[in-house]
C-alpha positions as CSV (number, residue, x, y, z in Angstrom):
1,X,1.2,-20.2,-13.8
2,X,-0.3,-21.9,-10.5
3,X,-1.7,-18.4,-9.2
4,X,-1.7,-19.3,-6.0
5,X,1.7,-20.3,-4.8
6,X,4.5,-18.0,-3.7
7,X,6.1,-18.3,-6.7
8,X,2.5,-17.4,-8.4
9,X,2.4,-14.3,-5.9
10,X,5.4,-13.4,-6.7
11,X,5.1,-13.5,-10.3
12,X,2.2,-11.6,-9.9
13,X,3.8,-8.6,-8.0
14,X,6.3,-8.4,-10.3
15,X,4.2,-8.6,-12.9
16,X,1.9,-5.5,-11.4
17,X,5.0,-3.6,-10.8
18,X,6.5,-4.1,-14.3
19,X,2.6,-2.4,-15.3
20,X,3.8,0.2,-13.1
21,X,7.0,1.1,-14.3
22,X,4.7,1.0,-18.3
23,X,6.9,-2.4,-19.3
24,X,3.7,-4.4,-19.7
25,X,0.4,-4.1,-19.6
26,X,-3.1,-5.7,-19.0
27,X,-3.3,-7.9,-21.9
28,X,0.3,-9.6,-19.8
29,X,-2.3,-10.6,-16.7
30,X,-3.4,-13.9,-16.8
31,X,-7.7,-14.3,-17.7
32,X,-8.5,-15.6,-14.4
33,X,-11.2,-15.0,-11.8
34,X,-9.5,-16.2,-9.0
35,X,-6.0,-13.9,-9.6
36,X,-8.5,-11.0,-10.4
37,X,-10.3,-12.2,-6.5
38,X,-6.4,-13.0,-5.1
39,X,-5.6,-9.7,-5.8
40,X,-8.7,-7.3,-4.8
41,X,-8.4,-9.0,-1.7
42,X,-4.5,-7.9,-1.5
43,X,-5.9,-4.5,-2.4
44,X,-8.3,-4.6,0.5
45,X,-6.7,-6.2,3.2
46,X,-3.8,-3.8,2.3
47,X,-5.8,-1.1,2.8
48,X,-7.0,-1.9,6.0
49,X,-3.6,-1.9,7.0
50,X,-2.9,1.3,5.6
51,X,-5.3,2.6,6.8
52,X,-4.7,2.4,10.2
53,X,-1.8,4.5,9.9
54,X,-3.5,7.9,8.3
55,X,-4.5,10.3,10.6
56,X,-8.2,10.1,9.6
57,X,-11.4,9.0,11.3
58,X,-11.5,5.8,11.2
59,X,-15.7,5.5,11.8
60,X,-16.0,3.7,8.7
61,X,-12.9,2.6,7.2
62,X,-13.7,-0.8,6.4
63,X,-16.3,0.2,4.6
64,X,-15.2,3.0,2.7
65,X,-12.8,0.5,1.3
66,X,-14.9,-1.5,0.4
67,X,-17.2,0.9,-1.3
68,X,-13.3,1.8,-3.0
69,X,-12.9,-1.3,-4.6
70,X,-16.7,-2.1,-5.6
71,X,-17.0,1.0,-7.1
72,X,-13.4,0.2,-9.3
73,X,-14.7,-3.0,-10.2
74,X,-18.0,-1.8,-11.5
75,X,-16.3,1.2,-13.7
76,X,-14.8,-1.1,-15.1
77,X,-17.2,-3.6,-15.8
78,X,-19.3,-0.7,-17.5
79,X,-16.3,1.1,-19.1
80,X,-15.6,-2.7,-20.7
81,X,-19.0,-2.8,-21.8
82,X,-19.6,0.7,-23.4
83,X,-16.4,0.5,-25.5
84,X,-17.7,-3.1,-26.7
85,X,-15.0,-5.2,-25.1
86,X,-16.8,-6.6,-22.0
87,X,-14.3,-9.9,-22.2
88,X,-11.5,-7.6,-21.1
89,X,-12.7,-7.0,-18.1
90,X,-10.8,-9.4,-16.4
91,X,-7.6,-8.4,-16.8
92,X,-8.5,-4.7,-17.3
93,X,-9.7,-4.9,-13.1
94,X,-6.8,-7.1,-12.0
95,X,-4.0,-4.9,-13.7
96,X,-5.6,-2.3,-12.0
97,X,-6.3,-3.2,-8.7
98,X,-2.7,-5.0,-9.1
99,X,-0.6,-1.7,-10.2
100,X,-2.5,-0.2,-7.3
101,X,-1.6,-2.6,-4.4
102,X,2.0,-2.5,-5.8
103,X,1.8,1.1,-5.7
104,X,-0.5,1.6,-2.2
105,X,2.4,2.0,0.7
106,X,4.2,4.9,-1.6
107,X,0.3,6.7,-2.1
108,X,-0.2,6.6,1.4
109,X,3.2,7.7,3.0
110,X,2.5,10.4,1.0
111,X,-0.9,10.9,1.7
112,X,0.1,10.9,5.3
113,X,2.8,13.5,4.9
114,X,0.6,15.7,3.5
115,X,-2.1,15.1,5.4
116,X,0.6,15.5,8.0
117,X,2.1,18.8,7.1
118,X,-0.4,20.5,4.4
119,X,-0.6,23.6,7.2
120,X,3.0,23.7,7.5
121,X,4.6,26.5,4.9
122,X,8.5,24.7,5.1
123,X,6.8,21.1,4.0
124,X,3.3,21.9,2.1
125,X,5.3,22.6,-1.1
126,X,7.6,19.9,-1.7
127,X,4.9,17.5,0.0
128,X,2.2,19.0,-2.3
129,X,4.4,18.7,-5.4
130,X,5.3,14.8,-4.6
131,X,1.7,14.3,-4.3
132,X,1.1,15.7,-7.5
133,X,3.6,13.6,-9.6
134,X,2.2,10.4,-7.7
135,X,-0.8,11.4,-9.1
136,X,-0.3,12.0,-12.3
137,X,2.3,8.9,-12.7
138,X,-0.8,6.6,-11.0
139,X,-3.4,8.3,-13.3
140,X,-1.0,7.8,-16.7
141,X,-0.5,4.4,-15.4
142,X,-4.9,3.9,-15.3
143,X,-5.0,5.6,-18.6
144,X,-2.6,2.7,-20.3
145,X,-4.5,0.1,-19.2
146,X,-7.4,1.4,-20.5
147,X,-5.7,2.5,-23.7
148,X,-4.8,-1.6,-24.3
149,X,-8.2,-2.3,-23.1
150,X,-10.4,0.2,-24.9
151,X,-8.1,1.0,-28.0
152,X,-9.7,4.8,-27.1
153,X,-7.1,7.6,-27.5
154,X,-5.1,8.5,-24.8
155,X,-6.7,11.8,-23.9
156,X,-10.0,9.6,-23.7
157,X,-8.8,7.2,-21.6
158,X,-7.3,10.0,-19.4
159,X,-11.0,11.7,-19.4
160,X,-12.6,8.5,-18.4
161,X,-10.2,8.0,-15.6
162,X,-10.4,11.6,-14.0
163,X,-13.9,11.0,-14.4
164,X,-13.9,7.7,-12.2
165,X,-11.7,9.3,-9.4
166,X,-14.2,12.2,-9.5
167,X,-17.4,10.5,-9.7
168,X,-15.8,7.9,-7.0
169,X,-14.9,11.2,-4.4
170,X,-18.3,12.3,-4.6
171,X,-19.8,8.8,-4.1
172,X,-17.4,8.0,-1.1
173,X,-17.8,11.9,0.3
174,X,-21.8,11.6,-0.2
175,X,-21.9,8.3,2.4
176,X,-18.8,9.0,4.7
177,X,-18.7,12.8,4.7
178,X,-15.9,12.8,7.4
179,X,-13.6,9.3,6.0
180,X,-11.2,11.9,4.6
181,X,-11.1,14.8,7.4
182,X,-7.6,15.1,9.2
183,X,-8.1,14.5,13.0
184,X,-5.8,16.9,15.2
């Protein structure tokens, strides 16, 4: 597959959507360091677009997505490397970053609603709840790929990845305490 064609992007999406939807997985993306660059550039110049539309300060968005992705990539580097598979980590880091950009409008429409309406008691539990099962259907999602890449149990893999998203809050929170705070 040329990776960088049309035809090569569009393989690609639907080849990070089908990881999605848990019909294939990492060990499906092709070893390449330029679709692995290809597509954490999609993931970041998504996000800047995104972005734009959350109703967040926007002080340091660029790089709060930036520190975002580095700090994905270098989980995963070390994840790779502890659980003695550091050759994986190629297609570990585009299958996720992949799922993720295929995934990225839906987490932040509803991010924005309940951003939107979290103070509102007719939206905040149905906007809550949808927020919930995003987040457990993008963390199942994290867990497979590292499942195919680790061969660690499931309940490990889920561990590790609660673990990243926590560790990565406090990171992000520590340099940009206010990237996250609603503006009125």
């Amino acid at each position: 597959m040329n990776d960088l064609n049309p035809g090569g992007a569009r393989t690609l999406a639907r080849l990070y959507t089908d990881i999605a939807f848990f019909r294939r997985g990492p060990e499906d993306v092709p070893y390449s360091r330029r679709v692995l660059g290809v597509t954490v550039t999609a993931y970041v110049l998504l996000s800047l677009v995104l972005s734009t539309l959350m109703p967040v300060a926007a002080d340091n968005r660029v790089a709060l997505i930036l520190v975002d992705s580095a700090l994905g990539l270098g989980w995963y580097w070390v994840v790779l490397k502890l659980a003695g598979h550091p050759e994986r980590f190629l297609q570990t880091a585009t299958a996720v970053f992949g799922y993720q950009t295929v995934l990225q409008p839906v987490f932040v429409a509803v991010t924005w609603l309940f951003l939107r309406y979290m103070k509102d008691p007719a939206w905040q539990a149905p906007v809550s709840l949808l927020l919930l099962v995003l987040a457990i259907w993008m963390l199942a999602i994290n867990a497979r790929v590292l499942r195919a890449a680790t061969s660690w149990t499931q309940f490990s893999c889920i561990a590790v990845v609660m673990l990243q998203s926590l560790i990565g809050r406090l990171i992000e929170t520590g340099l940009f305490p206010d990237a996250t705070t609603p503006t009125p």
